[in-house]
LUMBANU-853777 format. One record per residue (C-alpha): residue in three letters; y, z, x. Coordinates in steps of 0.5 Angstrom, whole numbers, plus 500, padded with zeros to 3 digits. Layout:
% LUMBANU-853777
ALAYZX
...
//
This chain:
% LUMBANU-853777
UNK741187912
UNK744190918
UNK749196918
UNK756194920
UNK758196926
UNK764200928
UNK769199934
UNK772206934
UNK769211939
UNK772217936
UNK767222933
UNK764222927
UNK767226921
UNK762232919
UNK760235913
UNK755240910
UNK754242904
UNK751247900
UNK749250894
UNK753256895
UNK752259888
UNK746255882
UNK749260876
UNK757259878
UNK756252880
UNK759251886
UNK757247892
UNK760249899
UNK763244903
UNK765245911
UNK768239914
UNK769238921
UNK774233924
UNK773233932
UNK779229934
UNK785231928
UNK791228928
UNK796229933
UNK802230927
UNK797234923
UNK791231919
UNK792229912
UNK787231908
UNK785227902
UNK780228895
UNK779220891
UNK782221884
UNK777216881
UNK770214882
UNK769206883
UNK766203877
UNK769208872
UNK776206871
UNK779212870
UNK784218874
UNK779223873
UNK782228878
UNK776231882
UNK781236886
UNK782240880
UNK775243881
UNK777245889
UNK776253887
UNK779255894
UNK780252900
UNK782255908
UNK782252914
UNK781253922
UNK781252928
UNK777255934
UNK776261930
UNK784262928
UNK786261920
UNK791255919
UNK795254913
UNK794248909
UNK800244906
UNK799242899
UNK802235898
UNK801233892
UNK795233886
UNK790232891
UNK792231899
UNK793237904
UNK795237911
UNK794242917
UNK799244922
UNK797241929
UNK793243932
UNK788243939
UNK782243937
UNK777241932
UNK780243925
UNK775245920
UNK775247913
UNK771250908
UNK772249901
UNK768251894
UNK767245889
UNK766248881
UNK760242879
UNK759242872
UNK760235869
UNK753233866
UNK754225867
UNK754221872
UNK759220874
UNK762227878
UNK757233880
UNK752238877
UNK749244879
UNK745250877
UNK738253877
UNK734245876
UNK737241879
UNK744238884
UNK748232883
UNK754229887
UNK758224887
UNK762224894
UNK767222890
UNK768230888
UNK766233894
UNK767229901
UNK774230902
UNK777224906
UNK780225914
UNK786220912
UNK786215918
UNK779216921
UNK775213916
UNK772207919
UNK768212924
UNK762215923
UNK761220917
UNK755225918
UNK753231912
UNK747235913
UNK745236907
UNK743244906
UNK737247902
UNK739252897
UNK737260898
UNK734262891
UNK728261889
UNK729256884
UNK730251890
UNK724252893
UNK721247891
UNK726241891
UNK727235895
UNK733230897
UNK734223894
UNK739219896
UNK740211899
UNK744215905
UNK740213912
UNK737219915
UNK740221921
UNK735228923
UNK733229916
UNK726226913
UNK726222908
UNK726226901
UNK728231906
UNK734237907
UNK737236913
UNK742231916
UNK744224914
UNK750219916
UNK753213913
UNK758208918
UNK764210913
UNK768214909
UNK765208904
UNK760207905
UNK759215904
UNK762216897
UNK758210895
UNK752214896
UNK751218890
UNK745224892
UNK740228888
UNK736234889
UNK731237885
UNK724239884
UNK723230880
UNK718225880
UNK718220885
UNK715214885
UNK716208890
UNK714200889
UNK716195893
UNK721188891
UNK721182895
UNK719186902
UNK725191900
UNK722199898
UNK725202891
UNK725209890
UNK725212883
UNK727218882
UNK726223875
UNK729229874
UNK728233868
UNK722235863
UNK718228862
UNK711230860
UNK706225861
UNK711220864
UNK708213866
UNK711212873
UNK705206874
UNK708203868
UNK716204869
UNK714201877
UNK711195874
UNK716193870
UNK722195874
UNK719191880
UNK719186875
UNK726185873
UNK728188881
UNK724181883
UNK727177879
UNK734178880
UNK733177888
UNK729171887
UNK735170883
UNK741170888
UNK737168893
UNK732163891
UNK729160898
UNK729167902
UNK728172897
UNK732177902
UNK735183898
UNK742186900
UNK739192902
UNK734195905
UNK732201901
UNK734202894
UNK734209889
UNK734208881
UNK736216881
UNK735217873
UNK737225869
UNK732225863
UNK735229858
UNK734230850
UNK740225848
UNK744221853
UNK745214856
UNK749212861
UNK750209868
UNK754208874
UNK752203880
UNK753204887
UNK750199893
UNK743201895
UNK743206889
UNK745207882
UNK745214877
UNK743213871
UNK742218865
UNK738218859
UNK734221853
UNK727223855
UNK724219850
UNK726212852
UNK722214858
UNK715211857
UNK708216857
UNK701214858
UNK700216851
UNK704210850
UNK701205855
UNK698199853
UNK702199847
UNK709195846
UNK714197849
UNK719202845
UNK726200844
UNK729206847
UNK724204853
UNK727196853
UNK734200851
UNK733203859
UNK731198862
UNK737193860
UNK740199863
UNK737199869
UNK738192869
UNK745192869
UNK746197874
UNK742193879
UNK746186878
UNK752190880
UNK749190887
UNK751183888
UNK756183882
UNK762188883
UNK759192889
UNK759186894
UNK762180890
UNK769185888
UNK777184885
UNK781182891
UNK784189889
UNK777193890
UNK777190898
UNK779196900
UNK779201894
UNK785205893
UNK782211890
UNK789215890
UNK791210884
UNK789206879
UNK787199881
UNK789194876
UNK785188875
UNK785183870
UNK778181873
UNK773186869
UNK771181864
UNK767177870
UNK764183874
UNK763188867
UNK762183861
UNK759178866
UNK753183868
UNK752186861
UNK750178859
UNK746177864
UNK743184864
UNK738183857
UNK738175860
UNK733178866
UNK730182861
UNK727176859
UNK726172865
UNK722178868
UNK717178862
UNK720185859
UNK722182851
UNK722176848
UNK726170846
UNK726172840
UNK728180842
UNK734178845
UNK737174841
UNK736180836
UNK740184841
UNK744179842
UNK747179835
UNK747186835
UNK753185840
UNK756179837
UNK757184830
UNK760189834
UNK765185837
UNK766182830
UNK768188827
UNK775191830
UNK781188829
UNK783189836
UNK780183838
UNK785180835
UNK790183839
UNK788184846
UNK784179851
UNK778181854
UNK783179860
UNK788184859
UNK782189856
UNK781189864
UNK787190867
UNK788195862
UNK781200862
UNK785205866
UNK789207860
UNK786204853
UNK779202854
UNK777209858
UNK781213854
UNK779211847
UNK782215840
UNK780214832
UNK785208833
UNK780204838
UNK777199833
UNK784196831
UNK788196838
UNK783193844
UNK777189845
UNK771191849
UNK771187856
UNK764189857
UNK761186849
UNK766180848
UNK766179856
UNK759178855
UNK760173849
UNK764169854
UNK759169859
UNK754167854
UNK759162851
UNK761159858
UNK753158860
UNK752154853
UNK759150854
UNK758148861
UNK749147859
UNK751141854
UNK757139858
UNK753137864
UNK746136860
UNK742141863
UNK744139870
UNK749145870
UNK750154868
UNK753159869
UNK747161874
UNK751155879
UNK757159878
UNK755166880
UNK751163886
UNK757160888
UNK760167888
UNK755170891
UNK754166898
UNK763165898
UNK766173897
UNK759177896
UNK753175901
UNK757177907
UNK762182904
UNK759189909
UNK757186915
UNK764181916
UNK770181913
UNK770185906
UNK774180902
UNK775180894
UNK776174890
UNK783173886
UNK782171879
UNK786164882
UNK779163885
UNK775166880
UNK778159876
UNK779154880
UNK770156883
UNK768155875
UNK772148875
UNK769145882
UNK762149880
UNK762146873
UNK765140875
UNK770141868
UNK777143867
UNK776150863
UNK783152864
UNK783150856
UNK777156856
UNK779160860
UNK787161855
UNK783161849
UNK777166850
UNK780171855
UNK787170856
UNK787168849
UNK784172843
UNK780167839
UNK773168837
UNK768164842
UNK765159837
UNK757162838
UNK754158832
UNK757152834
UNK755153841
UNK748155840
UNK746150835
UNK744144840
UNK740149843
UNK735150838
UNK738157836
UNK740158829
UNK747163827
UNK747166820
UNK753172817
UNK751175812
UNK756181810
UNK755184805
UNK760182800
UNK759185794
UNK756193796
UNK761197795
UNK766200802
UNK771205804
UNK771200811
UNK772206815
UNK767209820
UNK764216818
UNK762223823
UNK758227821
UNK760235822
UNK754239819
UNK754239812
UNK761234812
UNK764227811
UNK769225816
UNK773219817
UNK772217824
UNK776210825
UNK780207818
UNK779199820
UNK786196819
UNK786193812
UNK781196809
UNK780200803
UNK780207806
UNK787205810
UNK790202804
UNK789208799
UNK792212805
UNK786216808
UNK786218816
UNK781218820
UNK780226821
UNK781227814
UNK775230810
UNK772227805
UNK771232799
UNK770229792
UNK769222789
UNK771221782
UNK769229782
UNK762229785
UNK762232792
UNK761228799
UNK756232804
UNK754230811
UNK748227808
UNK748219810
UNK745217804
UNK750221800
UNK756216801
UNK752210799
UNK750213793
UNK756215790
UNK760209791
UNK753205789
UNK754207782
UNK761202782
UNK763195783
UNK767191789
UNK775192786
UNK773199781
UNK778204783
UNK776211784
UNK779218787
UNK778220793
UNK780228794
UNK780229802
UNK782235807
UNK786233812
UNK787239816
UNK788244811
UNK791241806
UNK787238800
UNK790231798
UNK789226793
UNK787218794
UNK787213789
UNK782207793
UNK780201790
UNK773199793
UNK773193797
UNK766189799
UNK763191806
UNK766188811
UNK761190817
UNK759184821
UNK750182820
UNK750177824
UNK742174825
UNK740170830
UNK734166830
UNK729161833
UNK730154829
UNK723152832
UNK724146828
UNK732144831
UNK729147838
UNK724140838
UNK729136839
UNK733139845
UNK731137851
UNK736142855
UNK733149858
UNK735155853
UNK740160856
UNK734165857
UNK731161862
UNK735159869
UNK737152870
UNK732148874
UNK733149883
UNK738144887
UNK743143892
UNK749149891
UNK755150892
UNK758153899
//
């Protein structure tokens, strides 16, 4: 794909970057803008990173900033939380500033004797009005003996450095700059090519016997299948190079997508190794590759298919859209379906997945509350700042978005005999806002056009969908739907096992209560989450799992028993009668015998080639 081209002739803006200090975990940043403005250079940190929708405010970990010109300090004007501003000045302005990174995630920056990590969200301050021009870092190694070894992965186009090298890369904007997530370290690398297009995989962290052959294979295997899926006829990828840049640690799990890259973390035991290879894949394994399958689809869908609103992204302040049902819940139902396509599980694999989401969602009564519309445009306060409450008041749009999309593909599937899916309609916005979102206008699409595309593609009016299961709170009616494709959906709660109906953290040797369920027996009776279990009926409650269960085992649904707690410090007493268990256990399964008699594709298979759309 080729690069945008910029019309400005002004210098680029540059960056270095050190590792000034591995046991202080600070990078140094210098910034040099060649041509500042004339009224005094605005300079600005991002307040949020994109696909984290939260106010995260990365400038609070500017340690100390100074500013020159020609030699000659100038003052710095604080503007407000994040922005500064220099005097005019003649010259090239340079500032120098040290950035404290200690956020194990990946979503900021990270530094000390095994590795660096940085977003350019965290340390690549913004030359306001300058940033459509080239941008160019050089990216420094450290001086300790602990980096001697490392190397440098990131997606950035090397403009004097060597591949996987130190040295000076450069990106056409400040966007695409901040897009490009960067690695350094002593890691594993491994590359295979997908449809022509070179992937990097980059693994840092102790793995031992690490399976790259077999991580590479099956990568390949999902990576080509989602190209050929969005571009059936030239398989042309969106990029041209890709980096899966992952931080293997004892226990963690998660991601962050970027448009030629992602960063992933994950426990070193979801990971495969030789001692495993020619046995089936492990669920941790398949767990991380869903992961990496998700992260993927969002090159196409959020990174280049984007909200009206992302088109630019204002990332001094929240950008609210109700869309995020699509670009989240739409990729987390897609993700495990091209685990499928790609060979990587069964059918029979994802739809045990697959129930396991729906149970989830089952479960809080906050999907009784809230849409997954207004979970979306409500991320920046609820979804991203969760407490003990959470179950009872929002809804997740990456869980129930994905039930509406597994929801919508059936619906239209059995309306249109197989003739049409949900596949249709994400090609349609492929080739309408996404294909050619760099190189030309960067335009996003409304939610008005969101609706109106899904009608014209499917060739139905889903409005009555569109206000029931998203801007509407009712449960999609799955049993229904899947039936007709040979897929049978069972409940099977446990109705007479004996339940608090609350959510138990364990804290070493104790039990406490992490979320009380609305209407449950532990709300009834007036427990808390926070609250300490100490005793029933007299007989203590200890952080083993087991423990729980057997003391409530010994009753019947409806016996009431005493319940003494600590909330606080303050013992308390609790009469609570017992409720059956109200945990979803949702099943789905093959009816092999219904299955025969449909001749409509099954949603884990991609809708048959013809014309598309747009």
């Amino acid at each position: 794909m080729k690069k945008k081209k910029t019309t400005s002739q002004a210098p680029a803006i540059a960056y270095a970057i050190t590792a000034k200090d591995l046991a202080a975990h600070l990078f140094q940043v210098t910034l040099t803008v060649q041509n500042p403005a004339a009224e005094g250079q605005v300079l600005a940190l991002p307040a949020w990173i994109p696909g984290s929708y939260m106010i995260r405010e990365f400038s609070r970990n500017i340690v100390q900033i100074r500013a020159e010109t020609e030699g000659r300090a100038i003052p710095l004007a604080k503007l407000d939380k994040h922005s500064w501003q220099a005097p005019p000045v003649a010259g090239p302005l340079v500032v120098v500033y040290d950035v404290y990174a200690w956020d194990l995630s990946v979503r900021a920056a990270h530094l000390d004797q095994t590795h660096g990590f940085f977003n350019g969200t965290s340390v690549f301050l913004r030359v306001v009005g300058q940033e459509e021009v080239p941008h160019v870092v050089d990216i420094r190694q450290p001086e300790h003996e602990a980096a001697r070894a490392w190397r440098v992965a990131t997606a950035l186009p090397e403009l004097k450095a060597r591949r996987y090298g130190f040295g000076t890369y450069v990106a056409a904007d400040y966007d695409e700059l901040i897009d490009s997530p960067v690695e350094m370290g002593d890691f594993a690398l491994a590359t295979f090519t997908a449809h022509g297009v070179a992937h990097d995989v980059v693994i840092t962290g102790r793995v031992p016997n690490l399976d790259m052959e077999r991580l590479c294979a099956d990568l390949k295997a999902i990576c080509e299948t989602q190209i050929a899926f969005f571009e059936p006829k030239t398989k042309r990828a969106p990029m041209e190079r890709y980096v899966f840049m992952t931080l293997a640690v004892g226990d963690g799990y998660g991601g962050l997508e970027h448009r030629a890259s992602t960063a992933l973390i994950c426990a070193r035991a979801d990971l495969p190794t030789t001692a495993q290879r020619g046995k089936e894949r492990s669920e941790g394994y398949v767990k991380f590759l869903g992961l990496c399958s998700h992260e993927y689809f969002h090159t196409w869908n959020v990174k280049r298919i984007k909200p009206a609103v992302f088109a630019p992204y204002d990332l001094q302040v929240e950008n609210y859209t109700p869309l995020l049902w699509l670009f989240e819940g739409f990729t987390s139902y897609y993700d495990d379906l091209f685990l499928v396509r790609s060979g990587m599980i069964t059918e029979q694999q994802y739809y045990k997945t697959l129930g396991k989401t729906v149970g989830g969602v089952l479960r809080g009564a906050g999907r009784t509350k809230q849409s997954v519309a207004d979970s979306s445009f409500d991320a920046w306060g609820k979804y991203y700042r969760q407490d003990e409450n959470a179950p009872n008041a929002i809804v997740s749009y990456y869980a129930k978005g994905s039930l509406v999309g597994l929801a919508l593909d059936l619906t239209i599937r059995t309306k249109t005999a197989g003739q049409r899916s949900l596949d249709d309609i994400m090609l349609a916005l492929w080739q309408r806002y996404g294909r050619d979102f760099y190189p030309d206008g960067r335009r996003g699409v409304t939610p008005a056009e969101v609706e109106a595309l899904f009608d014209e593609i499917s060739g139905m009016k889903l409005k009555p969908f569109f206000e029931k299961y998203i801007r509407g709170t009712e449960d999609v009616p799955l049993a229904k739907l899947l039936a007709p494709f040979g897929v049978k959906y069972t409940d099977e709660r446990k109705g007479d096992k004996p339940s608090l109906d609350a959510n138990i953290g364990r804290e070493g040797a104790d039990c406490k209560l992490s979320a009380v369920h609305e209407s449950g027996a532990a709300h009834r009776a007036g427990l808390s989450a926070g609250d300490l279990l100490v005793a029933i009926d007299g007989l203590r409650v200890t952080g083993n799992p087991s423990n729980l269960d057997g003391l409530l085992g010994r009753y019947r649904v409806g016996d009431t028993v005493q319940v003494h707690a600590f909330r606080r410090d303050e013992l308390m007493t609790f009469a609570v009668q017992l409720q059956g268990d109200r945990v979803p256990d949702v099943t789905l399964a093959i009816d092999t015998a219904r299955k025969l008699e449909v001749a409509r594709p099954t949603m884990t298979r991609a809708a048959p080639p013809r014309a598309r759309g747009g």
